[in-house]
N, C-alpha and C positions, 0 to 999 in steps of 0.2 A: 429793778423789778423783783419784786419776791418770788419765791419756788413757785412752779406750775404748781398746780391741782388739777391734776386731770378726772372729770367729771361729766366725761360722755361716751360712756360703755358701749349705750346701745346704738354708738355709731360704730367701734371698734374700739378690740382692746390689747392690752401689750399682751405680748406671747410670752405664757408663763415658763419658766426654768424647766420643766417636766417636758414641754412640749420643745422647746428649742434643743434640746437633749436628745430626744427622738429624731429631731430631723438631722444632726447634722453629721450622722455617719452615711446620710444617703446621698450626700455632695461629696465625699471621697471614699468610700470605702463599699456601700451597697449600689453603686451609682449608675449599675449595669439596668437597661432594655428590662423590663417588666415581660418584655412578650419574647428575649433571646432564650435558647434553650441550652444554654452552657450556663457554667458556675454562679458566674456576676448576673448575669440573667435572672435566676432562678433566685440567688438571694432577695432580689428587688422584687420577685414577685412574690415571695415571701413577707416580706414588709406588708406590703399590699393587702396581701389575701390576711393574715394577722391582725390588721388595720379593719378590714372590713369585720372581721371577728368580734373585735373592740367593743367598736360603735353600734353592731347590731345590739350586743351585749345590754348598753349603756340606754338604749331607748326599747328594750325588750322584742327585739327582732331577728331573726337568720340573717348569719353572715350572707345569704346568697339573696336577700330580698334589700341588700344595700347595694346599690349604683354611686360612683363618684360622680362627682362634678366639678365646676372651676366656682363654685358658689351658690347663694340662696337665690340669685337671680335666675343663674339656670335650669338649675332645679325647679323652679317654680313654672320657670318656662316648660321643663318637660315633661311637668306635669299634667299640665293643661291637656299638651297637644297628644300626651300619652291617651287621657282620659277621653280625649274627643274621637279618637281612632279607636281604641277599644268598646266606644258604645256609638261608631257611626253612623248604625243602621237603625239604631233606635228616637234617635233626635237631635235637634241641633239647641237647646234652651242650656244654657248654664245659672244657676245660680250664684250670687257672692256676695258680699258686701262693701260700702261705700267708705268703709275703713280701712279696707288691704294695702298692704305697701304697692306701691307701684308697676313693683316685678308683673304683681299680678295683674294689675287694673288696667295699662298699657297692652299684656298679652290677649286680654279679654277684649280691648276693642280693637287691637288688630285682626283676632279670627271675627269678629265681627262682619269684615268684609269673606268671611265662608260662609257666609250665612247663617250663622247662629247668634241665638236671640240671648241676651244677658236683662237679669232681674240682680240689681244692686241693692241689700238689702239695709235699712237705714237703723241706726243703732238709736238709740237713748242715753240720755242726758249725760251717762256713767260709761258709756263705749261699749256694751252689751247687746247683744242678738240674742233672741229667745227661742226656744226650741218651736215654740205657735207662731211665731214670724215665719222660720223658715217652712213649717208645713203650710202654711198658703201661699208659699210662694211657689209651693211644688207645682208640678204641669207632667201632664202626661209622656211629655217630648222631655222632661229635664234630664238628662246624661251625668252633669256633675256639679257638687255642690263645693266648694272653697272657701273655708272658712279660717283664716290665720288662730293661732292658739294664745298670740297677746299681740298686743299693738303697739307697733315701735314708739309712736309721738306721745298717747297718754300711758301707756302701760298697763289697760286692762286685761284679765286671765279673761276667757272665752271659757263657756261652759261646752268645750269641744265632745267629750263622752257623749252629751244628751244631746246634739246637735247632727251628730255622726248618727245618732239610733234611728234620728225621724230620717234621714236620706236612706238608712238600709231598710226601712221600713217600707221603703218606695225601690229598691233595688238600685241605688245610685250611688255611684261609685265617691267618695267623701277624701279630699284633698285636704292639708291644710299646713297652714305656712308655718314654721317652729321657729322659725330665724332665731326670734328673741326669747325665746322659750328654752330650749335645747339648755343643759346642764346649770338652768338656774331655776326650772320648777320640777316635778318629777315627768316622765314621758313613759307612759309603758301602750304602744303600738297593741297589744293583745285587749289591756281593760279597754281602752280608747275606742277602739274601734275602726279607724282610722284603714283606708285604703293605699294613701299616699300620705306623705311627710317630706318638706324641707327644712334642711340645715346649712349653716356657714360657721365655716370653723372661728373665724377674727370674732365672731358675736361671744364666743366664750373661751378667751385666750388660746386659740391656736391660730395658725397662720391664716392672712389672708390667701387669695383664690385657690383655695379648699372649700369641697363644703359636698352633702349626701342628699341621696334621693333615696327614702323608702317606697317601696312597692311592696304589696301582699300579694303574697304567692298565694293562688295559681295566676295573677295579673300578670302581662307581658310588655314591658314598654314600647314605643315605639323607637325605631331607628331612627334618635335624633341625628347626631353626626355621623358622618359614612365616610369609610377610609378602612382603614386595617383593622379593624377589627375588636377592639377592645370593650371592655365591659359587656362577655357575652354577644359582640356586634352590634348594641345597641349605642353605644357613644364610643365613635372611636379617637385616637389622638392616644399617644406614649402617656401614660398619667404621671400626674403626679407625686411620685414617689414621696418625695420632702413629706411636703406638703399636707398630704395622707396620712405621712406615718406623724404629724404635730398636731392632728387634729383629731387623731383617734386617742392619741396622750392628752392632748388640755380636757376630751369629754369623759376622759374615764376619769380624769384627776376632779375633776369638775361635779360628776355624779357621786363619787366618794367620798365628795366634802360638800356634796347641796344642804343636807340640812343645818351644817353649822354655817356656812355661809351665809344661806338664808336666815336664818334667826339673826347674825352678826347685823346684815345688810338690812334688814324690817326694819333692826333699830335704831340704825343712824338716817335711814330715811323717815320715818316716823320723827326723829329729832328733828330734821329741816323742815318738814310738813311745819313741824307744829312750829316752828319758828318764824318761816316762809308766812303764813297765816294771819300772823301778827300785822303785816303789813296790813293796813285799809288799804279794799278795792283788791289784794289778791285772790285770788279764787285757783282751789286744784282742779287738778280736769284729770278725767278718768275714773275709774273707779274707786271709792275710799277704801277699799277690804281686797278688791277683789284684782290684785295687781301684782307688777314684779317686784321684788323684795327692794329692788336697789335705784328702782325706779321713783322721781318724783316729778309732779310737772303742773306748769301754773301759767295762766294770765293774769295780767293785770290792770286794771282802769286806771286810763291816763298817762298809759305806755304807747306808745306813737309808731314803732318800730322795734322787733328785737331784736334786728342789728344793729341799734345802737344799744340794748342792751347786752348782748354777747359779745361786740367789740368792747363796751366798758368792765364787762367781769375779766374779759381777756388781759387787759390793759393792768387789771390787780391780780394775774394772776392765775386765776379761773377759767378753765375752758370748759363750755359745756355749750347746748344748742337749743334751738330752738324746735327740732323735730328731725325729720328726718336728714340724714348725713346726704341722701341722694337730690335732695333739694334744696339744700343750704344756701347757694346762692340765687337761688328764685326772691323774687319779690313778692310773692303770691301767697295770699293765707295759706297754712296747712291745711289739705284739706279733709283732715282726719276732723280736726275743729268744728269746722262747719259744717259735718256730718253732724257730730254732734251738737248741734243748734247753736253755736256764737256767732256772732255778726264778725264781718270783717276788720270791722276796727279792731275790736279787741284780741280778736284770732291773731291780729298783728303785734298781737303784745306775748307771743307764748315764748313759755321758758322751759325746756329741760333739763332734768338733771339726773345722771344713770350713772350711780355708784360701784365697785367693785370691793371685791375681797381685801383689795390695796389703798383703799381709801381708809380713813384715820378719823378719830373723832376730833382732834384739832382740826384735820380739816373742813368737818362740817362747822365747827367752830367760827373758823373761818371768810366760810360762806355766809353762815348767819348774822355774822356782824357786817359785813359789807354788801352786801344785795339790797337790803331797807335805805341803806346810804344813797345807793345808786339808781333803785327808785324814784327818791324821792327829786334826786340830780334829773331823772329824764323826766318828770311831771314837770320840773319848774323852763323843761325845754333845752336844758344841755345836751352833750350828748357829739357825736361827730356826725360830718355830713352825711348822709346815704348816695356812693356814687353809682 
């Protein structure tokens, strides 16, 4: 088999040199209780509170309006049920859309059984919500609006600034998911508007279960985990020291170097687009402009499955996906897709691909020449069984 290519970022990414540097004095050297009040204690709550310094830094926020978490799941989770307690007496209706990762969409219809009402709102052709969608959807009862800031499966940027104005316009508190956003487009909490924000550090080379919850002070979260006390007594559990301190390194390494990143990353996915395109019956899904730099992503007529496409790029080589990493082994259209109007045959032909800083223009070279090959292999019905 020839060298991997690894080409699925926005499932996770390798932990860059800067960030595995950070962490590994806190496995033998800083490795003391966060919450001890002697020496080794104290360093590691030094990590920490430096860490939260970082990150607030890096998304234009106070160190003390960052909360840790074990990820963008939880985060998203704690945000909800933050936002549902702090406006409990005003309504039970949330707003969201019918594109959010699942962190959310699951959370939503589990308080569902609390009684509150969700309006899912539906995107256009490009994976967009408009600022006049979400003002009709507003409601006298609506508490909070969630809006992710790109979409893991196509990769469209959300016009989150003008999105956030109509919810403050209504006094409603404005969520929104960053996962895939965070240190590969700019993030500033003050222009934004923005009430809440999640992060996960794996989404831009730091370690996995890491990841941040912004809150805008004077908001108060709710006591998700209860125990001893940490993060202010609203999430408690010994944190993550590591962890914390690789993930406040990959986003400041990450923000220091977005715009050449960014420029590098346009232009080799721009080169696959335009290659990818060539193929008849491909088609991009998501936005053509208005997207993540590194991100590209396609169906195709006359593709059956894209797990027989993914196993066969795998097979050369190639790893990348079909959408989302929490879904991968589902058999089920994405259902980011058929938000955006595909029927399900074809939804069953999506292809992702989410490039990094460490990807090479050989090997988009690469890809370009062997994807149309493979193609055309699963049109004429090859391909391995689906078990």
């Amino acid at each position: 088999m020839t060298s991997k290519i690894y080409a699925d970022n926005s499932a996770t990414t390798a932990v860059s040199e800067k960030a595995l540097s950070a962490m590994l004095p806190c496995f033998r050297e800083n490795f003391g209780n966060p919450s001890a009040i002697y020496s080794y204690g104290q360093e590691a709550k030094n990590v920490l509170e430096n860490s939260r310094k970082i990150i607030g830094k890096a998304i234009g926020a106070l160190n003390n309006e960052i909360y840790f978490t074990s990820g963008g799941t939880e985060s998203d989770n704690w945000a909800i049920y933050s936002a549902c307690e702090l406006k409990s007496k005003i309504g039970k209706h949330i707003v969201s859309t019918a594109i959010e990762h699942n962190a959310i969409l699951r959370t939503l219809e589990k308080i569902q059984g609390l009684g509150y009402e969700i309006t899912l709102l539906s995107p256009d052709k490009n994976g967009r919500i408009s600022p006049e969608q979400l003002e009709k959807a507003i409601r006298n009862d609506t508490v909070l609006v969630s809006i992710m800031m790109a979409n893991n499966v196509v990769g469209t940027v959300l016009p989150i600034k003008e999105l956030c104005a109509v919810a403050h316009k209504h006094n409603i508190i404005f969520h929104t998911d960053a996962v895939q956003a965070a240190a590969h487009i700019p993030i500033d909490v003050r222009n934004l508007g923005v009430d809440l924000l999640s992060i996960s550090a794996h989404k831009f080379h730091g370690p996995k279960g890491a990841g941040a919850m912004f809150l805008k002070i004077p908001l108060i979260p709710t006591a998700y985990i209860t125990g001893g006390g940490q993060e202010k007594g609203r999430r408690s559990g010994t944190e993550n020291v590591a962890g914390i301190a690789g993930m406040s390194a990959a986003i400041e390494e990450g923000v220091e170097n977005l715009e050449g990143n960014a420029k590098y990353l346009t232009a080799l996915r721009d080169k696959l687009i335009e290659y990818t395109l060539k193929i008849p019956g491909a088609y991009l899904t998501g936005d053509p402009v208005n997207r993540l730099p590194g991100h590209a992503s396609f169906v195709f007529e006359g593709v059956k499955q894209s797990v027989y496409l993914i196993n066969m790029l795998n097979d050369e080589g190639i790893c990348a996906s079909s959408g989302s990493a929490c879904s991968a082994s589902s058999k089920e259209a994405p259902h980011v897709l058929k938000s955006l109007g595909y029927d399900d045959e074809i939804s069953h032909s999506a292809l992702r691909i989410s490039l990094s800083h460490y990807n090479t223009e050989k090997e988009i070279g690469i890809i370009n020449e062997k994807l149309p090959r493979i193609i055309t292999e699963l049109r004429k019905g090859k391909g391995p069984p689906i078990i």
